[in-house]
C-alpha positions as CSV (number, residue, x, y, z in Angstrom):
1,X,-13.8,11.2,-8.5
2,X,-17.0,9.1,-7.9
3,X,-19.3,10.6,-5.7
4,X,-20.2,9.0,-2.5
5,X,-23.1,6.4,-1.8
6,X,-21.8,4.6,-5.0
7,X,-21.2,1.1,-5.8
8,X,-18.3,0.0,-7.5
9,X,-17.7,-3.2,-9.7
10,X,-14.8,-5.8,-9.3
11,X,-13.6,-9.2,-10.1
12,X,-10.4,-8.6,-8.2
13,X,-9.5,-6.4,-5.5
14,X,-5.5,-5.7,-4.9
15,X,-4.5,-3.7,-1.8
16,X,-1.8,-1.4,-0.8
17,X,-0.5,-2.3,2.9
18,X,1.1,0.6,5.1
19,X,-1.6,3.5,5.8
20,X,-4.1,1.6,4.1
21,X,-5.2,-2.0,5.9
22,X,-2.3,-1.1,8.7
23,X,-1.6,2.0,10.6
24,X,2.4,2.0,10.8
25,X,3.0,5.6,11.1
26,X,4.8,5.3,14.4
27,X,7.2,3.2,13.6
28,X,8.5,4.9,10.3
29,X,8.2,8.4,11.8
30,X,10.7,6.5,14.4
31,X,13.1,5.1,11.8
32,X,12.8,7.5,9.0
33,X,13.8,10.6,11.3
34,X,16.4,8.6,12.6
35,X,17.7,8.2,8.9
36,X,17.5,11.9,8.5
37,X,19.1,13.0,11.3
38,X,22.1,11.0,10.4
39,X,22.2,12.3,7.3
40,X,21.5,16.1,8.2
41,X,18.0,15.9,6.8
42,X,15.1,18.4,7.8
43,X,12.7,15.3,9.2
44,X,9.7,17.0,8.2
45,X,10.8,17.4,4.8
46,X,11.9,13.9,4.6
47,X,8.3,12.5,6.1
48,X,6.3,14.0,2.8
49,X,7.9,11.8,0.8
50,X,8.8,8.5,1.9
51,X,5.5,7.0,1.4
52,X,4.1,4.5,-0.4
53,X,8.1,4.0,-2.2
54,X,10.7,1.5,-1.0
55,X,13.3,2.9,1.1
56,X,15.8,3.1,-1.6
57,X,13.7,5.0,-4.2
58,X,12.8,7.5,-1.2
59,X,16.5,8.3,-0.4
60,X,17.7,8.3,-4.2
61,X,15.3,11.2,-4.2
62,X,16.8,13.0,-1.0
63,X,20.3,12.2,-2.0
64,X,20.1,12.5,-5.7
65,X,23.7,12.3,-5.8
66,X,24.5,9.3,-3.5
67,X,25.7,6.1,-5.5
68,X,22.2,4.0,-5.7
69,X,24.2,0.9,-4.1
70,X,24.7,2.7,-0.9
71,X,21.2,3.3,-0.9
72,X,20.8,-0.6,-1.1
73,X,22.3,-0.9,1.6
74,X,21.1,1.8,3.7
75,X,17.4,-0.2,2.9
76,X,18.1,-3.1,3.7
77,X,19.0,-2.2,7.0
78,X,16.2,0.3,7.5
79,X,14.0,-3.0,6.3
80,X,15.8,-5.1,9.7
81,X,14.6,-1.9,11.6
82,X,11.2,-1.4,10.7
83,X,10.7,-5.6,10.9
84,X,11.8,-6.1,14.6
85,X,10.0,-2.5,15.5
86,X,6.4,-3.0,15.7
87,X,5.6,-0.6,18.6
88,X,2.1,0.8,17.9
89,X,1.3,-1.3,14.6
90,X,-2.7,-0.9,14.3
91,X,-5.3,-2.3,11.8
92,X,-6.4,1.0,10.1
93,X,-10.2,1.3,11.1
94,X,-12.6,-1.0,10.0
95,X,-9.7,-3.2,8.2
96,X,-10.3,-6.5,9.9
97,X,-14.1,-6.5,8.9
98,X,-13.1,-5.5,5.2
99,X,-10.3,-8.6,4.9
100,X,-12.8,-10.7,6.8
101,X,-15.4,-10.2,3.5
102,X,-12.7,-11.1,1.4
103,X,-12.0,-14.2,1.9
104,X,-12.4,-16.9,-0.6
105,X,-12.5,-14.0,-2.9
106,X,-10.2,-13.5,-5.6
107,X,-7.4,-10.3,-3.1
108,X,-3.8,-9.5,-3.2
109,X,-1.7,-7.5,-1.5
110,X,0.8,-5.7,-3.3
111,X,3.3,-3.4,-0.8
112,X,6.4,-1.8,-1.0
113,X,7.8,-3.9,2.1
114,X,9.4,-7.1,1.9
115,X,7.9,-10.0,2.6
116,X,9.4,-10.5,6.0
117,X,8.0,-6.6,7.1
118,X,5.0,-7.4,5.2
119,X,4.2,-10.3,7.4
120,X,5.9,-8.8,10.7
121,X,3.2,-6.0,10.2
122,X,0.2,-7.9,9.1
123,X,0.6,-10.6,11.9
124,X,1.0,-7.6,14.7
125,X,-2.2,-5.7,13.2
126,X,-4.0,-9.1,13.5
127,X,-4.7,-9.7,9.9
128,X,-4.7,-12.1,7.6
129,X,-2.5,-12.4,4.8
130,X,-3.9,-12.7,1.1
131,X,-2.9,-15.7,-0.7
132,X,-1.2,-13.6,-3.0
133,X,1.3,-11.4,-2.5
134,X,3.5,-8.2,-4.4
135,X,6.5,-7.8,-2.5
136,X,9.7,-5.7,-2.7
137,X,11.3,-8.7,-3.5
138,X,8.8,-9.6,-6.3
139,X,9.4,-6.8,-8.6
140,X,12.4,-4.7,-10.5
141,X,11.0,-1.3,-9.6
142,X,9.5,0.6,-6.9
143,X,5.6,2.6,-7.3
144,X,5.3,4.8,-9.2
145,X,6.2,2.4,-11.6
146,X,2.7,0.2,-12.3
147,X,4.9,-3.5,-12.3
148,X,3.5,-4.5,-8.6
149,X,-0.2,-4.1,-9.4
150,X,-0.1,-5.5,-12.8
151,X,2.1,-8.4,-11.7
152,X,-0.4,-8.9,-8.4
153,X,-3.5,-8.6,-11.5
154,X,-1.8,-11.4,-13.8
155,X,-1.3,-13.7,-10.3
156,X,-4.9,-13.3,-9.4
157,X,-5.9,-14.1,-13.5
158,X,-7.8,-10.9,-14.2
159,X,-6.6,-8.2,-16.8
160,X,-6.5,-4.2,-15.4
161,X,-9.6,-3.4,-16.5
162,X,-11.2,-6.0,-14.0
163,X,-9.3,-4.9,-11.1
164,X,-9.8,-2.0,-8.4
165,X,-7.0,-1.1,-6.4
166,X,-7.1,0.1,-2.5
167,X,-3.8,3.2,-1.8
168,X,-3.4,5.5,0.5
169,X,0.1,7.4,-1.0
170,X,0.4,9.5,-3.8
171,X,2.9,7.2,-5.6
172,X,0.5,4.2,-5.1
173,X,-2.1,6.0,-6.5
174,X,0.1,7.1,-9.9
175,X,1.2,3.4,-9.8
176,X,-2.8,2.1,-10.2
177,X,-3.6,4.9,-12.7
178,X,-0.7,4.1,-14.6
179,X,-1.4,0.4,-14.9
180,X,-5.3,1.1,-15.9
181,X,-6.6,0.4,-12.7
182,X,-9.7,1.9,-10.5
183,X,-8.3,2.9,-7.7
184,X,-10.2,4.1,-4.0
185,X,-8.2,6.3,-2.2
186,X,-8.1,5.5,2.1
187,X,-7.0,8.4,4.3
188,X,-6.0,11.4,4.5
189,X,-3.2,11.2,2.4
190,X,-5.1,10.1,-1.0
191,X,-7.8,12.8,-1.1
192,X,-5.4,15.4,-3.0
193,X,-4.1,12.5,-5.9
194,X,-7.1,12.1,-7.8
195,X,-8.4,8.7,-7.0
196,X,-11.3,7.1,-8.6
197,X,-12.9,7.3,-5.7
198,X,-12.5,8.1,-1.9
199,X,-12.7,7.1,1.4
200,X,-11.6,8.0,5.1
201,X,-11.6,4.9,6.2
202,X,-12.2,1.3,5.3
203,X,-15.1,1.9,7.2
204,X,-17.1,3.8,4.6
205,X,-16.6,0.6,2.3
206,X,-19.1,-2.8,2.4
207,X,-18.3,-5.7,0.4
208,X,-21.0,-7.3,-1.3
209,X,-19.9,-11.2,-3.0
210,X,-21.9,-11.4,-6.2
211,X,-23.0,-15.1,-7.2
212,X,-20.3,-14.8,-10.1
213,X,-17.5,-14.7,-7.6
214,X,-17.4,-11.0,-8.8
215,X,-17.5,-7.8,-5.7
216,X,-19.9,-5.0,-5.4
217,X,-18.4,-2.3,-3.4
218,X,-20.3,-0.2,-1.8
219,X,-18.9,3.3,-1.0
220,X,-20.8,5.4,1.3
């Protein structure tokens, strides 16, 4: 891991959603321990892993033995949940400053939501939303797997190498690893998984626009 009071190079920044630009804790610890109650679940257990995966990855790991087209199904209506539930849906700190020097420069977000949560959640943490965007409809497998960031990297026109990638889980992290990808950890969450580099909060990061169209950040 870097150390801090670094600066990082970039030509394209891509950028996880949930626990890292919004603060949507409340609303999954609502649905998710709903989930596991009706299922006879221990909610605790259940809460370490379903971030940073789509819903249906996170209960084919719970219910390894449950036919994956139930667990369709059972997503898409945790999805309708999550959507109309936006009760205590935050910017994470200093997010609105840090998309606010983005703009005009090359950004994408790339999420595990769908596009409708995606913008249900953006619009109620007052943020804007990248011109490009990596949805849950937009790819054939869920992080881990590296298909989000390096379909959100051949959108913006950069290759891996050029790209830094902002995660807060530990399955977003091993997704941006695993397609080449710097990757700056936010949060609590991100500190254990190895990231290139860390931070607690958007806060600690300032965006510097180089003359090349090109980012400096600077990690402190």
């Amino acid at each position: 891991m870097l150390s801090p009071s670094t600066v990082v190079p970039a030509r394209a920044l891509l950028l996880d959603m949930d626990g890292t630009l919004v603060n949507s804790d409340a609303v999954v610890e609502r649905c998710w321990r709903r989930w596991a109650a009706t299922h006879g679940l221990d909610g605790d257990a259940v809460m370490k892993v379903v971030h940073g995966r789509q819903g249906y990855a996170t209960m084919a790991v719970l219910l390894p033995d449950r036919p994956m087209a139930e667990n369709h199904a059972d997503n898409a209506r945790m999805l309708a949940e999550e959507t109309a539930d936006v009760d205590g849906v935050v910017p994470v700190e200093g997010a609105p400053a840090f998309m606010a020097a983005l703009q005009g420069r090359p950004h994408a977000l790339v999420t595990s939501a769908d596009d409708a949560l995606a913008r249900a959640r953006m619009s109620a943490a007052r943020l804007p939303l990248p011109a490009v965007m990596v949805t849950a409809e937009s790819v054939s497998a869920s992080k881990p797997d590296p298909e989000g960031f390096l379909k959100g990297a051949a959108e913006l026109g950069f290759g891996p190498e050029d790209c830094v990638v902002f995660e807060d889980s530990e399955v977003g992290i091993a997704a941006a690893k695993a397609a080449g990808m710097r990757v700056v950890g936010v949060g609590p969450r991100a500190a254990a998984h190895e990231p290139t580099a860390h931070v607690d909060t958007l806060a600690r990061i300032r965006v510097e626009a180089a003359a090349d169209g090109s980012f400096l950040l600077h990690i402190s």
